[in-house]
VEXVEXRO-959801 format. One record per atom (N, C-alpha, C, O): x, y, z; residue in one letter. Coordinates in steps of 0.1 Angstrom, whole numbers, padded with zeros to 4 digits, always signed. Each point is the difference from the previous one (the first is absolute). Last residue first. Layout:
<sites>
XYZA
...
</sites>
This chain:
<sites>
-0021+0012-0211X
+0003-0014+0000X
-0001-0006-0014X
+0002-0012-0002X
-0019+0056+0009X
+0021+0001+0005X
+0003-0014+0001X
+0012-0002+0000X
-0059+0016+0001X
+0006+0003-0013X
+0013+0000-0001X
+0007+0006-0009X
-0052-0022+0034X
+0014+0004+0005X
+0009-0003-0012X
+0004-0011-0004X
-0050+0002+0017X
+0004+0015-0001X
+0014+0003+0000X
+0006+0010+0004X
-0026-0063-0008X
-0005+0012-0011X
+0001+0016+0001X
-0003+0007-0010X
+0020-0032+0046X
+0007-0002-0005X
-0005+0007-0021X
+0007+0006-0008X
-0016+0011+0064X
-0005-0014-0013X
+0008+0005-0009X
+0004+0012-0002X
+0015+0013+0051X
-0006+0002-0013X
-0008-0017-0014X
+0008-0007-0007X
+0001+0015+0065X
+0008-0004-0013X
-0010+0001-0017X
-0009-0007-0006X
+0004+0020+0057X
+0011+0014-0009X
+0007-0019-0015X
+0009-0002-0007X
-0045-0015+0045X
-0007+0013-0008X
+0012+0009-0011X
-0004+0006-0010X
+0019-0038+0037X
-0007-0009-0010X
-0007+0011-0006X
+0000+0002-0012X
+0011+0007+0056X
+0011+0003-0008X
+0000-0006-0018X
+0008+0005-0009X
-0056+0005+0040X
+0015-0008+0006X
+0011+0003-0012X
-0005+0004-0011X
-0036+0025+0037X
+0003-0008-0014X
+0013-0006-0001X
+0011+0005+0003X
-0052+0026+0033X
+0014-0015-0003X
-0001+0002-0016X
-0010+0003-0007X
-0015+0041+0010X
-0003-0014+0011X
+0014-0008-0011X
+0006+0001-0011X
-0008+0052+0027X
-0004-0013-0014X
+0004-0009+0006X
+0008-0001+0009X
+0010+0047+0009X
-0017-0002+0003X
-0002-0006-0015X
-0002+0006-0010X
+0046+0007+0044X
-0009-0008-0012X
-0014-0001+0000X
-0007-0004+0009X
+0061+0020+0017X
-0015+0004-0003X
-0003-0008-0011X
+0008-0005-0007X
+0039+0004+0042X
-0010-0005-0011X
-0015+0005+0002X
-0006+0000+0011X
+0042-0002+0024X
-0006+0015-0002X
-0005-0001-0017X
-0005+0010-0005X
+0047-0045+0019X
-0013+0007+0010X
-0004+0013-0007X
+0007+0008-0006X
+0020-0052-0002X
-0001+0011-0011X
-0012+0003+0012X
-0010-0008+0003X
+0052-0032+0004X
-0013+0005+0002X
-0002+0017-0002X
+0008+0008+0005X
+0021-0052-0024X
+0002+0012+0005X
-0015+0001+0001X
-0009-0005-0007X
+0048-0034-0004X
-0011+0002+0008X
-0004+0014+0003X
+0007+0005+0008X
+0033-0029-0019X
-0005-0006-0007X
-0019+0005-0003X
-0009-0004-0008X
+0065+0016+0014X
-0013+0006+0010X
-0010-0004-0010X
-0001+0005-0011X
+0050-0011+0008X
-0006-0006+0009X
-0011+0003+0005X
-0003-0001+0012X
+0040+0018-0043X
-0007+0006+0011X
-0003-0009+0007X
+0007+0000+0011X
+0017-0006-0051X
+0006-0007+0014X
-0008+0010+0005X
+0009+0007+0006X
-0033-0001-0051X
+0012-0008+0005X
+0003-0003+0015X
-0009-0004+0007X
-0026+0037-0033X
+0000-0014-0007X
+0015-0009+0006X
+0002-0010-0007X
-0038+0045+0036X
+0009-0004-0006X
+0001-0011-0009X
-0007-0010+0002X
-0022+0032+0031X
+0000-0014+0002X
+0018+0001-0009X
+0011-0005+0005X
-0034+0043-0002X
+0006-0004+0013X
+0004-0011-0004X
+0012-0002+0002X
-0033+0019-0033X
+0009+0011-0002X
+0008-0002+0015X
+0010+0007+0004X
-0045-0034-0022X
+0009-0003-0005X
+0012+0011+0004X
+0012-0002-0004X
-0058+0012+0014X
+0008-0012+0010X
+0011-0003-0002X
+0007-0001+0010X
-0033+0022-0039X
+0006+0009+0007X
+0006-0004+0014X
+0007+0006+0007X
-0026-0033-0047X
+0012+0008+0000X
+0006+0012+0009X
+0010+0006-0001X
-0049-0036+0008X
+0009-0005-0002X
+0014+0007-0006X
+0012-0002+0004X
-0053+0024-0002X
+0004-0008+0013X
+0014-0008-0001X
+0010+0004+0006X
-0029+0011-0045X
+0006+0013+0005X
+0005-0003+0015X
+0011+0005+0004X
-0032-0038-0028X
+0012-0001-0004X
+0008+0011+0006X
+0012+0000+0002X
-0059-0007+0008X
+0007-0008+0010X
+0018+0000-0004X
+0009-0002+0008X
-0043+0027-0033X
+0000+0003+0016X
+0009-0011+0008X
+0005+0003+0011X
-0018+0015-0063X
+0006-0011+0002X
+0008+0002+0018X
+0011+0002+0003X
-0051+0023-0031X
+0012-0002+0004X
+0007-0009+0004X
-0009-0006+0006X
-0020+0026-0047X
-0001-0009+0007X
+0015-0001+0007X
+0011-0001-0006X
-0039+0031-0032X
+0009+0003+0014X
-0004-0017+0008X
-0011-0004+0002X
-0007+0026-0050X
+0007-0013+0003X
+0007-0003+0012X
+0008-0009+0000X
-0040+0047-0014X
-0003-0015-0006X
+0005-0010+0002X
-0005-0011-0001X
-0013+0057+0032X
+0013-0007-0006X
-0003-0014-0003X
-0004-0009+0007X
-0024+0062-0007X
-0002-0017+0003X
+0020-0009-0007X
+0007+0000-0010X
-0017+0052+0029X
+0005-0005-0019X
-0005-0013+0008X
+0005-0001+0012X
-0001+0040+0018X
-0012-0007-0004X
-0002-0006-0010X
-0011+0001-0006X
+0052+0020+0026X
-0013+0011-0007X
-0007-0010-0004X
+0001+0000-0012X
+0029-0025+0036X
-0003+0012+0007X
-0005+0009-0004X
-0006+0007+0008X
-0007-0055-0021X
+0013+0007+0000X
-0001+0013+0007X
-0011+0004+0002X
-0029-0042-0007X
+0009+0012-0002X
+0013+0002+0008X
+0003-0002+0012X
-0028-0047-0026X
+0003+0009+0016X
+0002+0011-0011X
+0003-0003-0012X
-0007-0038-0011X
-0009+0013-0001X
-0003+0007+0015X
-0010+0003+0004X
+0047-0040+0001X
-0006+0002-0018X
-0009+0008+0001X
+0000-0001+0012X
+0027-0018+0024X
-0004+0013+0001X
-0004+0004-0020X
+0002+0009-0007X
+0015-0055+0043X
-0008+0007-0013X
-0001+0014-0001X
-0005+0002+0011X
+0042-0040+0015X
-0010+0013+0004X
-0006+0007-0015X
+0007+0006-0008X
+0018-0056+0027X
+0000+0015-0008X
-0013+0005+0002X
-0011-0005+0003X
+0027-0023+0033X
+0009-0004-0010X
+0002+0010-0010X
+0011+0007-0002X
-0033-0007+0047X
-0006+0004-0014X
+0013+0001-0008X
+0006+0010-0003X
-0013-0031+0052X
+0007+0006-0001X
-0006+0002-0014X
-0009-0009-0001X
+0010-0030+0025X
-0004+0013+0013X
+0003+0013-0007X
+0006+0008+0007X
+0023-0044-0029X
-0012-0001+0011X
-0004+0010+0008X
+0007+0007+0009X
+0030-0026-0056X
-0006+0009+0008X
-0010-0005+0009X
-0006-0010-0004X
+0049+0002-0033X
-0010-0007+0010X
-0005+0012+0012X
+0007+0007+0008X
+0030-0001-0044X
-0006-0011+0000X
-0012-0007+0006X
-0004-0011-0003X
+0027+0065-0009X
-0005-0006+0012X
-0005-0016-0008X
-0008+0002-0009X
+0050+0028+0006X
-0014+0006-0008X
-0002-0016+0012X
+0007-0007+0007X
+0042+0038-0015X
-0007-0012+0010X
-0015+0005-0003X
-0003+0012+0000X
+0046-0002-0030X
-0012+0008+0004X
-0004-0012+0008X
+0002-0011-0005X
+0042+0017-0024X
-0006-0008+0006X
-0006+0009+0005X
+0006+0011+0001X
+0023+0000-0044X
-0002+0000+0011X
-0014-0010+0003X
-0008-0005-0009X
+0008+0036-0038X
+0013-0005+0009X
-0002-0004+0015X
-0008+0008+0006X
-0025-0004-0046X
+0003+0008+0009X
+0010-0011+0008X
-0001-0012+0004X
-0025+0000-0040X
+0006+0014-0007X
+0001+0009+0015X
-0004+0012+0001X
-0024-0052+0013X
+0010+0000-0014X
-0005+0017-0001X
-0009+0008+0003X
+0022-0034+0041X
-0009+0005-0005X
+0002+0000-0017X
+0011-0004-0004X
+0007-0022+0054X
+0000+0002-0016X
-0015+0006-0004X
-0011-0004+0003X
+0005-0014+0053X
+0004+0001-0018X
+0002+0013-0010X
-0007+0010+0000X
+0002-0036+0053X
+0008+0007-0005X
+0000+0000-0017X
+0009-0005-0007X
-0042-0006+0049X
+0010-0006-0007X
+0011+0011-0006X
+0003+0010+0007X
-0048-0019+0035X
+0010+0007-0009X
+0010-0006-0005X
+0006-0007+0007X
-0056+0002+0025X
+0012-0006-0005X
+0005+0008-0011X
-0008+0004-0008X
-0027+0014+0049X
+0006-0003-0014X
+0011-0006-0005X
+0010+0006+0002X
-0050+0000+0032X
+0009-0003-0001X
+0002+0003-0012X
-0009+0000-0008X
-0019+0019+0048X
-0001-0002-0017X
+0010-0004+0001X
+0006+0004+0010X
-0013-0007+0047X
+0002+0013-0021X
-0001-0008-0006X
+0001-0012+0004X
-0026+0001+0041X
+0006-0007-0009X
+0005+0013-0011X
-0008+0008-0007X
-0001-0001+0061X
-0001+0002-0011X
+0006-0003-0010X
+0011+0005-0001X
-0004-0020+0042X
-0010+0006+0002X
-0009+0007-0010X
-0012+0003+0001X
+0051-0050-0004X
-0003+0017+0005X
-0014+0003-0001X
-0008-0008-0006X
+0018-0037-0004X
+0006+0002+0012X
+0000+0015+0005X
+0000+0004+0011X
-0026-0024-0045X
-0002-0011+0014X
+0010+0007+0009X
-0002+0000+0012X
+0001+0016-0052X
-0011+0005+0008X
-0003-0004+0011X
-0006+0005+0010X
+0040-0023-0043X
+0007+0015+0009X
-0020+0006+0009X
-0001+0009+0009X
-0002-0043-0042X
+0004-0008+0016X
+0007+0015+0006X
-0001+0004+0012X
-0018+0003-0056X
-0007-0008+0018X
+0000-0001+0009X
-0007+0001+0010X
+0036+0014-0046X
-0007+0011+0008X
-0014-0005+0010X
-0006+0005+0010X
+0035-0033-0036X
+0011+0008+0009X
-0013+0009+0007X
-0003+0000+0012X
-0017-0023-0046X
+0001-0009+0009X
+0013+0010+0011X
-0002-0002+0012X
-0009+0025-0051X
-0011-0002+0005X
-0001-0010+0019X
-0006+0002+0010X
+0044+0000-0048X
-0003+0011+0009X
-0013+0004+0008X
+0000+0009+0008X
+0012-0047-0035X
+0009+0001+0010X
-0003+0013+0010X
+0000+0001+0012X
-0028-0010-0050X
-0003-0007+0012X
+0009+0001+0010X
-0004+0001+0011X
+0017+0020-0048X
-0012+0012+0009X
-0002-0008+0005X
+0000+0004+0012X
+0035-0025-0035X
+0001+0011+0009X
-0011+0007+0006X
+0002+0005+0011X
+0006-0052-0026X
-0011+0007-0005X
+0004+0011+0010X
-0004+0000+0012X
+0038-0032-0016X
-0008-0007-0011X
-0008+0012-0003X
+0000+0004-0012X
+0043+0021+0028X
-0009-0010+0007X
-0013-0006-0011X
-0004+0007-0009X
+0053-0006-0010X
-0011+0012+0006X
-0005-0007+0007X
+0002-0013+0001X
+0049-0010-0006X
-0016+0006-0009X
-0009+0010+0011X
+0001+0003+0012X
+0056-0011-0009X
-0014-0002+0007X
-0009+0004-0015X
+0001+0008-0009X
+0047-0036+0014X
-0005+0009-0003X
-0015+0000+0006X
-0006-0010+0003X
+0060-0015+0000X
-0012+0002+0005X
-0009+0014-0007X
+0007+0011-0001X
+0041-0032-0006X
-0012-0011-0007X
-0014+0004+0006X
-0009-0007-0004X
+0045+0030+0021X
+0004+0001-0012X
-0009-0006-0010X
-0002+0004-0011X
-0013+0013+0060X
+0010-0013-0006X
+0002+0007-0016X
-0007+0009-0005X
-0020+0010+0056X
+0009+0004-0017X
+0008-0014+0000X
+0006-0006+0009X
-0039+0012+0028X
-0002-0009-0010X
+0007+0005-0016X
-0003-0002-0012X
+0006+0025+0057X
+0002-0008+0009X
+0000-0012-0017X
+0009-0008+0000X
-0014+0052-0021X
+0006-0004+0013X
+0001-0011+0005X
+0010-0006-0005X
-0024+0027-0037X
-0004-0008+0006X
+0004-0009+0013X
-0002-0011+0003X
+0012+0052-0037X
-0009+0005+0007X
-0003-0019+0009X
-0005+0003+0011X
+0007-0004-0062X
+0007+0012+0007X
-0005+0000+0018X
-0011-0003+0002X
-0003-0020-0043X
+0009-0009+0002X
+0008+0008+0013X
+0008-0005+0008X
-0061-0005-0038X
+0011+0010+0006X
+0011-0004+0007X
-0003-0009+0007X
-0043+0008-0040X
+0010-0012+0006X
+0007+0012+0004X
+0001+0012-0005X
-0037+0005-0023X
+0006+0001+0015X
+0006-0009+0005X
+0000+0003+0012X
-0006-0003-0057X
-0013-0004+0003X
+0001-0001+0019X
-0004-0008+0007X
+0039+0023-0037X
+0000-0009+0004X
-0010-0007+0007X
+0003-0008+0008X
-0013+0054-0017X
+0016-0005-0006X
-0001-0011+0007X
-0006+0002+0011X
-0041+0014-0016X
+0014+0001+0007X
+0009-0005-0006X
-0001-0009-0008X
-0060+0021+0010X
+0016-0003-0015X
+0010+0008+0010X
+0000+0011+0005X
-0047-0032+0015X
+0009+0013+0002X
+0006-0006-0010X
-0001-0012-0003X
-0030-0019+0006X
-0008+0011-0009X
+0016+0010+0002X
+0005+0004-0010X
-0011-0046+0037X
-0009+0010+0008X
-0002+0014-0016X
-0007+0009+0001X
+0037-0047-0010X
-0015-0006-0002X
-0003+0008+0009X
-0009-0008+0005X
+0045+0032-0030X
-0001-0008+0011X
-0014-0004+0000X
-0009+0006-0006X
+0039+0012-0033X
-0011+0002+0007X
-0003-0011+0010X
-0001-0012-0004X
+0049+0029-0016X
-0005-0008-0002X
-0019+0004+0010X
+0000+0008+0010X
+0056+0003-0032X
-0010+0005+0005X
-0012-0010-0005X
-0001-0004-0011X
+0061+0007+0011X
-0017-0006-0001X
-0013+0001+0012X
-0001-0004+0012X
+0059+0016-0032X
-0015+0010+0004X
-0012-0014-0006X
-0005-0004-0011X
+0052-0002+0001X
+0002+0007+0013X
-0014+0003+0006X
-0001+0002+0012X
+0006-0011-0066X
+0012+0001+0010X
-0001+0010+0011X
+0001+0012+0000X
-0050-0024-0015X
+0019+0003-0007X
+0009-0001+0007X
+0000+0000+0012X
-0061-0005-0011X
+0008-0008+0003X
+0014+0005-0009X
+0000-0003-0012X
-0053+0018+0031X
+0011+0002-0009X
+0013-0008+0004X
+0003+0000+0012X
-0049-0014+0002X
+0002+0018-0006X
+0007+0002-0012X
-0003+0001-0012X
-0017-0048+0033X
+0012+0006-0002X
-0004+0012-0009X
-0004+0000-0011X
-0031-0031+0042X
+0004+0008-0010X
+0014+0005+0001X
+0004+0005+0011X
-0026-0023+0023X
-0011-0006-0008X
+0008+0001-0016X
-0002-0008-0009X
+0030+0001+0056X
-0008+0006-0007X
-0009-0003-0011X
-0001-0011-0004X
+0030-0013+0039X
-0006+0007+0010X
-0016+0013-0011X
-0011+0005+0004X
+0046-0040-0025X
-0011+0000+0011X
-0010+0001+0009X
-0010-0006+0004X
+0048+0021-0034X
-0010-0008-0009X
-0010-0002+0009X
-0011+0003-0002X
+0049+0013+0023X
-0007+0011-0003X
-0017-0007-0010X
-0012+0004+0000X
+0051-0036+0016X
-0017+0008+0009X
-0004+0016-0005X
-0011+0006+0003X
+0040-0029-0030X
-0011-0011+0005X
-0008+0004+0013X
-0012-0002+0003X
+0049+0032-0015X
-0003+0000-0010X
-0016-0009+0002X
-0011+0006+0001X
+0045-0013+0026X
-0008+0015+0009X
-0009+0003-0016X
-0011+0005+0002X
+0041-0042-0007X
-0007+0002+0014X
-0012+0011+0001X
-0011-0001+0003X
+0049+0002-0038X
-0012-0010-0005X
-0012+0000+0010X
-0011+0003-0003X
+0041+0042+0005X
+0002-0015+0004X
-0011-0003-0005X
-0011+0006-0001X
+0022+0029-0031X
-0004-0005+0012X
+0002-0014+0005X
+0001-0010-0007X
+0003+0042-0037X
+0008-0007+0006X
+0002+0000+0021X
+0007+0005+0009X
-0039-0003-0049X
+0002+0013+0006X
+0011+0002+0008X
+0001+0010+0007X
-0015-0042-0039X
-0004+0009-0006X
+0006+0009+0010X
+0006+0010-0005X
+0002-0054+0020X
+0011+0008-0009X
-0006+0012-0010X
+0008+0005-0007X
-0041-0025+0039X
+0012+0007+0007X
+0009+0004-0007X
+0004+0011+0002X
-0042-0032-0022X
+0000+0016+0003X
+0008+0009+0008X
+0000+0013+0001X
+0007-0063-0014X
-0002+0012-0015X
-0004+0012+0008X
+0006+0010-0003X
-0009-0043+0037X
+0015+0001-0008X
+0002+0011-0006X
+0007+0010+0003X
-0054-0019+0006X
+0009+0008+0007X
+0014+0004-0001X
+0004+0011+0000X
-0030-0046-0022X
-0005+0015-0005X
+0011+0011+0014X
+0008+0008-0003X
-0003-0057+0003X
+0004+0007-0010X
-0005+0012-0002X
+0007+0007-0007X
-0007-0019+0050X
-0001-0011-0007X
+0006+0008-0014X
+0008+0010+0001X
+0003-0014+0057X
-0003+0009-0011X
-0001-0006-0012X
+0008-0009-0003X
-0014+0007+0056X
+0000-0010-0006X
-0001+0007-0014X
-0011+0004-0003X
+0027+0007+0055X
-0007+0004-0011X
+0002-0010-0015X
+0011-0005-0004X
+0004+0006+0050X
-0004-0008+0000X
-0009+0005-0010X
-0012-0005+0002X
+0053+0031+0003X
+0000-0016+0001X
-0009-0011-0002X
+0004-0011-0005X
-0015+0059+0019X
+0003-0002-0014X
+0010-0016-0003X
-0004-0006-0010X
-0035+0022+0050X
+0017-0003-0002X
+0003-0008-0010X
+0000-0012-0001X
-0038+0046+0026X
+0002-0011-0008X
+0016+0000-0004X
+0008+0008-0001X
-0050+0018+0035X
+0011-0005-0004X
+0001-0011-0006X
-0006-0010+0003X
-0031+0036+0021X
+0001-0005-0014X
+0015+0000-0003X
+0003+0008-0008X
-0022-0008+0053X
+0005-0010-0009X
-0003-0001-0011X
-0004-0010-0005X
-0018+0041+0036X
-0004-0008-0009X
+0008-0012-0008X
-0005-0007-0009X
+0024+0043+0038X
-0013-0003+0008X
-0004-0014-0007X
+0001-0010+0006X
+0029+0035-0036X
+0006-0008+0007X
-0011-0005+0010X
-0003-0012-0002X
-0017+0039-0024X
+0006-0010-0005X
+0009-0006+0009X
-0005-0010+0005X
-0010+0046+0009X
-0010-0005-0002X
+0004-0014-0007X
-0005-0010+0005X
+0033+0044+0002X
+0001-0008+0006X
-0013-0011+0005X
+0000-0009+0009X
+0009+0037-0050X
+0015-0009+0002X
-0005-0008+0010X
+0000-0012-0002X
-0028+0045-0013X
-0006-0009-0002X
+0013-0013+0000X
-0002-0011-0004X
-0001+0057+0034X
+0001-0006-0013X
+0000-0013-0003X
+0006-0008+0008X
-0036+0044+0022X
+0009-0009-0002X
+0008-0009-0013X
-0006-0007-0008X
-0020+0055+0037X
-0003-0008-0011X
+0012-0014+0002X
+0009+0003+0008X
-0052+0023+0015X
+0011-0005+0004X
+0006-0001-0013X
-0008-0002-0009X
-0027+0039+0024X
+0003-0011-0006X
+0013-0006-0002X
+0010+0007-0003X
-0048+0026+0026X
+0008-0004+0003X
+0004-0010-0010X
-0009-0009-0001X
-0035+0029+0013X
+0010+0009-0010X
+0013-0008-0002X
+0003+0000-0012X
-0023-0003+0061X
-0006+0001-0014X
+0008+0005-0011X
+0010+0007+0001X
+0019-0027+0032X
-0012+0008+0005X
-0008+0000-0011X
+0005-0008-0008X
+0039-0017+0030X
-0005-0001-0009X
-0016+0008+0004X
-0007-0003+0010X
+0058+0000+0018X
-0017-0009-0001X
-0005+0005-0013X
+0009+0009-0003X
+0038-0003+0027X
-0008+0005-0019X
-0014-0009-0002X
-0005-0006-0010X
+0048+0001+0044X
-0012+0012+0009X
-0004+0008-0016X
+0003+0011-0004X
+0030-0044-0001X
+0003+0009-0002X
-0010+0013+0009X
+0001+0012+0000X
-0005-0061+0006X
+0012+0007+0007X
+0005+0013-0004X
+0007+0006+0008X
-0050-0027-0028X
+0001+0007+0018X
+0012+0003+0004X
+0001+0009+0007X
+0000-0026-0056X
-0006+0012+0009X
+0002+0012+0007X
+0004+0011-0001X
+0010-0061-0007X
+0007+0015-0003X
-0005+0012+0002X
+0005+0009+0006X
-0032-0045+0004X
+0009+0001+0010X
+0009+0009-0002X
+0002+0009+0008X
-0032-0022-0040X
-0006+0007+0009X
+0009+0006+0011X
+0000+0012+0004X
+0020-0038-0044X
-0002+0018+0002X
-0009+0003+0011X
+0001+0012+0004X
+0009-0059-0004X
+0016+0010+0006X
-0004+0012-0010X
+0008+0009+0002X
-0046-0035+0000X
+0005-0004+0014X
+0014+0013-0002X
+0001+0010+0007X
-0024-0024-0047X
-0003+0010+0005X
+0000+0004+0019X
-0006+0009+0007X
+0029-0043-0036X
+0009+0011-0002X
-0014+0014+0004X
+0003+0012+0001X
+0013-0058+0009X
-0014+0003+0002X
+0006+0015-0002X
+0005+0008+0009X
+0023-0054-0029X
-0006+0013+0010X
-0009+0008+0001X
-0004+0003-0011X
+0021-0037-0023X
-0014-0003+0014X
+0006+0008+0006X
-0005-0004+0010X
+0047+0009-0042X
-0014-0012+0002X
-0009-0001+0010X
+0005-0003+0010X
+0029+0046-0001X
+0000-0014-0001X
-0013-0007-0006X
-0011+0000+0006X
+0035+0048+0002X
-0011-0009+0001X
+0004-0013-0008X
+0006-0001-0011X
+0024+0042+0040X
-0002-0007-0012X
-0014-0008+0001X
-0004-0003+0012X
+0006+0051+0012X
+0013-0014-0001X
-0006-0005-0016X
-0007+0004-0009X
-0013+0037+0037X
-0003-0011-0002X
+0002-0012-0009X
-0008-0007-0005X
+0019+0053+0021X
+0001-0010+0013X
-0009-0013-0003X
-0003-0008+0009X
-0013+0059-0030X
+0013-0006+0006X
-0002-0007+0009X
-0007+0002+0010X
-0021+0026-0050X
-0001-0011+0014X
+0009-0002+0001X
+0004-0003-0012X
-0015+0050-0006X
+0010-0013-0002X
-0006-0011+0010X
-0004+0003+0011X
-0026+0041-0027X
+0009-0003+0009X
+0003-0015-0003X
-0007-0008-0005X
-0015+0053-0016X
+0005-0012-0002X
+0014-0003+0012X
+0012+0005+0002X
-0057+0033-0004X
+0009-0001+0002X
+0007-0017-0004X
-0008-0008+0005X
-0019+0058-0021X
-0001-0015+0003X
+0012-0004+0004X
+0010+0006-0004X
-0043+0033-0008X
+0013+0000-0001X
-0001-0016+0006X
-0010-0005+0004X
-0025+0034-0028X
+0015+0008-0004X
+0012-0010+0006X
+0010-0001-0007X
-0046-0029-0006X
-0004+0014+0008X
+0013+0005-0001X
+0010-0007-0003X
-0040-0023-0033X
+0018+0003+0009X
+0000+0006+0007X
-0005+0011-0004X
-0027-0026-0036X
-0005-0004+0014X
+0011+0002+0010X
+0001-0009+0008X
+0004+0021-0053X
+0002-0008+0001X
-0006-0011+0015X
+0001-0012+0003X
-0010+0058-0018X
-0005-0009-0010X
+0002-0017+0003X
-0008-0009-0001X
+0022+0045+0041X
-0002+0001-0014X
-0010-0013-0006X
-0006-0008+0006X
+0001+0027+0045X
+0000-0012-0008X
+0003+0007-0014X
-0008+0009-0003X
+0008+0025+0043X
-0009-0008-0007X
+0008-0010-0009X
+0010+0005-0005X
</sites>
């Protein structure tokens, strides 16, 4: 039987392998269908792909090349606050709505999708065929549209479209370490309510809300890896759920409840 969490005892996470570097305009749901099939990993019900939101971005040319960043005075002042390149500093400004927290070394910033990331996710790691010293990637503009639009076109080509999930990698506070939580979701209940469900002796529960697609996303994370793996892509078979879509936009807490900002 299904716990609480909608989980059945056992599941299985499989790697996609064999699907290289991406490039600007690639039809990046062309090289996972095809990943796939060559792994003989058709996609069934329940099934959810997840991908990280690295190569969705490259797919998407959000690349930017800190050279051609244009930095003014407010940025300056907030790079020698934290002693950051000026560059990467001017797109954090821009890519976000809000500066978190800003000190030597650490700037945390709220991204215009609402997630709060260290460097408002710019990212420098990891960018193969496009690592430059002057090159860095932004998010995708609208992750759940990103993820919504992957999982279309992957319908056009397999027999069964999975839930997508795009995944990042974030900093927690007052906990050490990186956790992969979900930026963008489709086909899929982002969070799961269970507020006056009973508990196992029948207590109504007031605040249980699960956060279903981050638990996805982190248990993906435990293949995908944070370094020279190369496994950008994992398919999560044997998923249970019973709650309708909710996109990744759903696990971000408003800003009037959020007592840590």
């Amino acid at each position: 039987m299904p716990n609480i969490f909608g989980l059945p005892p056992m599941l299985d996470i499989v790697p996609i392998t064999g699907i290289g570097e991406i490039a600007p305009g690639c039809d990046l749901a062309a090289v996972l269908a095809d990943a796939l099939i060559a792994i003989g990993c058709a996609p069934g019900p329940g099934d959810v792909l997840v991908v990280t939101s690295k190569i969705v971005s490259k797919a998407e040319g959000r690349v930017a090349v800190l050279d051609e960043v244009v930095v003014d005075d407010a940025a300056a002042d907030l790079a020698a606050r934290t002693r950051k390149d000026p560059r990467l500093v001017a797109l954090v400004q821009d890519e976000a709505t809000r500066i978190v927290r800003a000190v030597p070394h650490v700037l945390i910033a709220c991204h215009r999708t609402g997630h709060v990331m260290a460097n408002a996710g710019i990212d420098q790691s990891n960018l193969g065929d496009q690592a430059d010293a002057d090159t860095v990637l932004l998010l995708p503009q609208d992750p759940d549209a990103s993820a919504h639009a992957l999982r279309e076109r992957l319908a056009a080509r397999l027999s069964h479209a999975p839930a997508v999930v795009l995944s990042d990698s974030f900093g927690r506070p007052w906990r050490m370490g990186v956790v992969n939580v979900a930026i963008g979701a489709a086909g899929l209940p982002s969070l799961i309510d269970h507020r006056g469900a009973p508990d196992r002796n029948g207590r109504p529960m007031a605040v249980t809300q699960v956060a279903f697609a981050d638990l996805v996303a982190s248990a993906a994370g435990l293949v995908m890896g944070e370094g020279a793996q190369g496994i950008p892509a994992v398919l999560i078979r044997g998923l249970e759920w019973d709650a309708p879509d909710r996109p990744a936009a759903a696990l971000v807490r408003p800003i009037e409840e959020d007592l840590f900002q």
